[in-house]
N, C-alpha and C positions, 0 to 999 in steps of 0.2 A: 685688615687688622687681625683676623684670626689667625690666618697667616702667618702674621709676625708675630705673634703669642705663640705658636705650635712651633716656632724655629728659633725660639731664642735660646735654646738651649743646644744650638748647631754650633760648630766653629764653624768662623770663616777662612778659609783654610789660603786663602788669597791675600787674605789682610796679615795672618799670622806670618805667614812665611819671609813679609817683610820686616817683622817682627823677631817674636821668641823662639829660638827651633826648638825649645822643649815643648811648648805650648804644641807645634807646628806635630811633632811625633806623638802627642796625646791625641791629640783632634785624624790624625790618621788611624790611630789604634782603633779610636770608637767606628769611625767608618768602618773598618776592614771587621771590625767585630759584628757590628749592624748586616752586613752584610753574608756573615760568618752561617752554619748550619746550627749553633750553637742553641740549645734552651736558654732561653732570657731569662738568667738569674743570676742576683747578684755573686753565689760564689761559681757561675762558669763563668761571667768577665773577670774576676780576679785572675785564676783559673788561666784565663786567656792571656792577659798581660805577664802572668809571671811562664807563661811558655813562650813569652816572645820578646825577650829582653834585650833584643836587639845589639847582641855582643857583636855580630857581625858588621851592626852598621847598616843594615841593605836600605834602611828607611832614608838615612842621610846619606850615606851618597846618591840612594836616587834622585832627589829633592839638591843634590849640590852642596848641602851643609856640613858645617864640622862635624864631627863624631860625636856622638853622646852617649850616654848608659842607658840606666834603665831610666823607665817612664818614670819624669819627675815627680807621679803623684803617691808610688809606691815605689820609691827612690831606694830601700834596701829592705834585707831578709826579715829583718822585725817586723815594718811596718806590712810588707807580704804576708805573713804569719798572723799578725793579728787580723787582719784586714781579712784575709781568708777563713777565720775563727770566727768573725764576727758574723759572715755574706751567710757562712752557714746557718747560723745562728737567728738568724733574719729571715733564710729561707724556709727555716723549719717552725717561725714564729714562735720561736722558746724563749719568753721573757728571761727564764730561770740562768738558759745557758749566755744571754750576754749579763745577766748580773757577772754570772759566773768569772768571763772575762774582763767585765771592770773592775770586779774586784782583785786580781789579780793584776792588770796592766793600764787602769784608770788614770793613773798618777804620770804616764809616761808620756814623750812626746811624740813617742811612734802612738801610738790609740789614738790621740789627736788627731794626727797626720788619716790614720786609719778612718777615723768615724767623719771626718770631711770627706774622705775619698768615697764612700759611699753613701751620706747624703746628698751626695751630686749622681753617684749614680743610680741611686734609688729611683729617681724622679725618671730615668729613662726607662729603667725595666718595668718597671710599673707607670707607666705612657697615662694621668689621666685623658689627655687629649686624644689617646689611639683607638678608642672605645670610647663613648659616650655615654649608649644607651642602654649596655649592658654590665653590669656590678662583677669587675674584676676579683680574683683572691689577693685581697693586700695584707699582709702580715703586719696590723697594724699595732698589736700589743708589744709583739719585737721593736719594732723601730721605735714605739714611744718610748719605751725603757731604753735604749738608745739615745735617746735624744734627735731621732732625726726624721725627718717625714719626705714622703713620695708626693704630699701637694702641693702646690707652687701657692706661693704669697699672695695675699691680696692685692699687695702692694707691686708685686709683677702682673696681674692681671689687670687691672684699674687704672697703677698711674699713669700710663702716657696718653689713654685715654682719655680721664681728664685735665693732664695738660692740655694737648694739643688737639682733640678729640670734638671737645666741647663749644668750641670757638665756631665750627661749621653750623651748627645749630640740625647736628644729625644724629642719629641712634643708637650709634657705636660704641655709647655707654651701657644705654639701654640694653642694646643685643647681648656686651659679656656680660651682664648681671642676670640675664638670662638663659645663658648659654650656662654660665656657673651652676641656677642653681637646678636647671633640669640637667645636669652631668652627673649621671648616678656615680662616679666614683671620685667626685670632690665634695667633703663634708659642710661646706661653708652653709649658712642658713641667711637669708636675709638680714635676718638682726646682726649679724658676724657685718655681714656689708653695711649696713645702716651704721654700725660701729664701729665702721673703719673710716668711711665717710665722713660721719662727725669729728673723727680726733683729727683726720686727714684738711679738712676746712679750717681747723685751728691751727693748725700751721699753717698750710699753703693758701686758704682761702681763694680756692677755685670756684667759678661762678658756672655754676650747671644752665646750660640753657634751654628754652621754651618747651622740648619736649621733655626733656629729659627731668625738668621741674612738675610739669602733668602727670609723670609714670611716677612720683613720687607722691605730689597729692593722692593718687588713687591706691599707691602700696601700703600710704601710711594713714591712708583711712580717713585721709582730710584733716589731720591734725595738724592744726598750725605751731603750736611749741615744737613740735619734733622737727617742721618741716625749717623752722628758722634754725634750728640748731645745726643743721645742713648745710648754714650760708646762704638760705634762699630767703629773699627781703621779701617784704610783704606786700610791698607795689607788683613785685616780677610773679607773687602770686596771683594780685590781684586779675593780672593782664591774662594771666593762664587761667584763671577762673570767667573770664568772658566768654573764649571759648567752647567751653563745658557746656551741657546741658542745664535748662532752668534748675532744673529740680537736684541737679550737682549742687551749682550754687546755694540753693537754696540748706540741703543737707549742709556744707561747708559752712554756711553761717549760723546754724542751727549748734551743730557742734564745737562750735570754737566759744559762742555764745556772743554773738555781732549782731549788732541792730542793724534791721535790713536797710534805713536810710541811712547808718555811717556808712553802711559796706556799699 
């Protein structure tokens, strides 16, 4: 599962090719660039892509495809220009100087084009998943004046998880809400999780199972109103509190305020 959290931000360059060839010459660029002697940052990928505009074509006909231009993500000279304005701007963590820039090209449809283009790429040059344990420099006042962040969603780390995840009755939940929150360089906090969880049970009403209902009785401290708010019934507690230790139990009835023979 980590695995496929740490690669979804890969193309599949097998799938694409029967696909979109713009798609198919972007997902080649970031390889040759990943692989490139380059500083990772976001104005040497711009940088990179506006030195290799592929007038020649070498990418399509190697690959057998039509001809195309430039990379569809920085598709002409404006949005290169801004987009290059901005990497700078990012890189040097100058809140000031992308005001500077939105206020000047905020209103346009190239700055759009621009500020997607590098909240997708942000998230790679600043890799939370490539470092763990130690607290990368992330230029995070820049990009929030910006609009755009290097950490990946709750909602990318969690949901397929608990789709499909939970049904095993194994800890695959448990492991990324773990892995998140000792990742020194993703800011999420348990309570961020806990209230994502809740909004996320109100829509989707995903049933967390046996263990993954236990790691939450003990995270949240045995509280039953928080623990129902989760989607977790109060029978699937109960069953998870036989379990436990007496003296669990016992605190859990204590704190909820349950007469030991209804419980």
């Amino acid at each position: 599962m980590g695995k496929i959290l740490t690669e979804k931000k890969d193309c599949d360059i097998f799938d694409e090719i029967l696909s979109k060839n713009e798609s198919m010459i972007n997902c080649v660029i970031d390889l040759n660039y990943k692989q490139s002697k380059h500083k990772k940052t976001l104005s040497s990928y711009v940088k990179y892509i506006d030195s290799n505009n592929f007038d020649d074509n070498t990418l399509g006909i190697s690959f057998g495809m039509p001809q195309v231009g430039f990379n569809e993500e920085l598709s002409n000279a404006k949005i290169r220009y801004i987009a290059t304005e901005l990497a700078q701007a990012i890189d040097n963590n100058s809140s000031e100087a992308v005001r500077k820039i939105k206020k000047e090209y905020g209103d346009t449809k190239e700055f759009l084009k621009a500020k997607e283009f590098l909240n997708k790429k942000c998230k790679e040059v600043w890799n939370v998943f490539d470092n763990k344990k130690e607290q990368i420099n992330i230029p995070y006042e820049a990009m929030k004046t910006l609009g755009i962040t290097n950490q990946p969603s709750l909602d990318f780390l969690l949901d397929e998880s608990l789709k499909y995840y939970e049904k095993d009755n194994g800890t695959t939940t448990i492991d990324i809400i773990n892995s998140t929150l000792n990742n020194k360089n993703i800011n999420y906090t348990f309570s961020d999780i806990y209230s994502y969880l809740k909004t996320t049970n109100k829509k989707h009403n995903y049933k967390l199972n046996f263990k993954t209902t236990a790691y939450f009785i003990k995270k949240l401290d045995y509280n039953e109103e928080k623990l129902c708010e989760l989607g977790i019934e109060k029978d699937a507690i109960s069953k998870v509190l036989k379990s436990f230790k007496p003296i669990e139990r016992i605190y859990y009835f204590i704190k909820n305020r349950i007469p030991f023979l209804k419980a």
